[in-house]
C-alpha positions, -999 to 999 in steps of 0.1 A, spaced: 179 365 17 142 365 29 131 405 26 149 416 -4 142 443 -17 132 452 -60 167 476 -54 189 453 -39 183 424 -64 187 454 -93 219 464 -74 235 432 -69 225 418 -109 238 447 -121 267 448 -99 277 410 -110 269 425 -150 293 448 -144 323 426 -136 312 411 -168 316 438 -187 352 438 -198 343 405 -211 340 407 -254 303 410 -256 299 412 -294 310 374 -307 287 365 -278 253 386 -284 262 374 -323 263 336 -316 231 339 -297 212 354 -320 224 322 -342 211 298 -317 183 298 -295 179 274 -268 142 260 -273 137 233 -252 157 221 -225 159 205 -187 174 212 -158 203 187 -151 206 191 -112 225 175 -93 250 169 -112 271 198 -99 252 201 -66 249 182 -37 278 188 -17 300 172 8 302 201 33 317 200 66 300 209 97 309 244 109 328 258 123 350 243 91 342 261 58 354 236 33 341 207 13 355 167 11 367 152 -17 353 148 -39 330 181 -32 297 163 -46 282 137 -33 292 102 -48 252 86 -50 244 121 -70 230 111 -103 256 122 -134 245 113 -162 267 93 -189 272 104 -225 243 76 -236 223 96 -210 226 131 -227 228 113 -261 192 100 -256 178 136 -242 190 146 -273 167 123 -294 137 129 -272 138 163 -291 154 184 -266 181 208 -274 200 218 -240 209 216 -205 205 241 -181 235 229 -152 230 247 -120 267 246 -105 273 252 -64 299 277 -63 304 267 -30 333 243 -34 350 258 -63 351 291 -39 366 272 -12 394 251 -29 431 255 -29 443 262 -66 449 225 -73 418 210 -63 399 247 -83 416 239 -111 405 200 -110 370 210 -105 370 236 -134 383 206 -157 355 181 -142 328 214 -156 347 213 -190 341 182 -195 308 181 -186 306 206 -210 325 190 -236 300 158 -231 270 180 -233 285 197 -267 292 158 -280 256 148 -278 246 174 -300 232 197 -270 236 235 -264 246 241 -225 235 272 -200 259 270 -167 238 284 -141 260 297 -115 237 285 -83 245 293 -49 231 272 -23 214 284 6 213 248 23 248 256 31 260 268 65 293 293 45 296 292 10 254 303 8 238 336 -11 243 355 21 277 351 19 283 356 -19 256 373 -33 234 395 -12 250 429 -21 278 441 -35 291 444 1 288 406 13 319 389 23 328 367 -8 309 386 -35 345 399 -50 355 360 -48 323 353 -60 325 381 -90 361 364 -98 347 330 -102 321 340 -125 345 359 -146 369 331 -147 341 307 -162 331 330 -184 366 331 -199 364 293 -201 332 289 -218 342 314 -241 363 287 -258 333 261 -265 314 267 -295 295 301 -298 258 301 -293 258 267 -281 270 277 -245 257 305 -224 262 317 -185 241 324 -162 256 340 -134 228 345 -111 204 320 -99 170 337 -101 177 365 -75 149 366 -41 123 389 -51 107 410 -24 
């Protein structure tokens, strides 16, 4: 990703915009203007650091993140909530969602609900940052993200579009997507 140019980060945002845009944009836009999200952290790694096998395989253990990660527990997010803050920002790998079968997708898109359900509970508002990791060897921004041409950006468009339809159903303005992970600048 090193040498991007201004254009290609414009294409490829714009690009990953546009397989957003059948999405129902007015609800959303309205609930954000309801809510703003003031002040937050950043709750990596709790959907990050992954179990990837060495190449030439291209697929993750189970569980896909690694067990001594720190997660934190509903008294966790309870208590950022009292310090005064008022959401998460949850960088997510899309790594091992990518390169699941449907059964173990689907159990990782329920593990993400609830941890958005739990963020919701403790009274904080939630922004899913879609994060692709360029520590890994296949599922990395390369791969995914580097033009509209690279190899898994259509699976990579289709996975943000399906969590987009799944945070839809969380409370408006409370929850918000962020698709790309602060695209290279040149």
């Amino acid at each position: 990703m090193i040498g991007w140019s201004r254009r290609r980060v414009l294409r490829t945002a714009l690009s990953t915009a546009a397989a957003l845009g059948s999405l129902p944009v007015a609800p959303i836009a309205r609930a954000a203007a309801e809510t703003r999200f003031r002040r937050g952290v950043n709750a990596w790694p709790w959907f990050s650091l992954t179990r990837e096998f060495p190449a030439p395989r291209t697929d993750y253990g189970w569980p896909p993140f690694q067990s001594q990660r720190p997660v934190p527990t509903p008294d966790d997010l309870r208590r950022l909530r009292e310090t005064g803050l008022d959401f998460i920002r949850l960088p997510v790998d899309p790594g091992p969602f990518l390169a699941a079968d449907a059964k173990t997708r689907s159990q990782l898109l329920d593990m993400l609900d609830a941890a958005v359900t739990a963020t919701l509970d403790a009274d904080l508002g939630i922004i899913v940052n879609i994060q692709a990791n360029a520590a890994t060897h296949y599922w990395n921004p390369d791969r995914m993200v580097s033009s509209t041409a690279a190899p898994a950006f259509d699976l990579y468009r289709g996975l943000v579009g399906e969590l987009a339809g799944r945070l839809a159903r969380f409370q408006p303005g409370r929850v918000a997507l962020e698709p790309v992970n602060e695209p290279a600048q040149a």
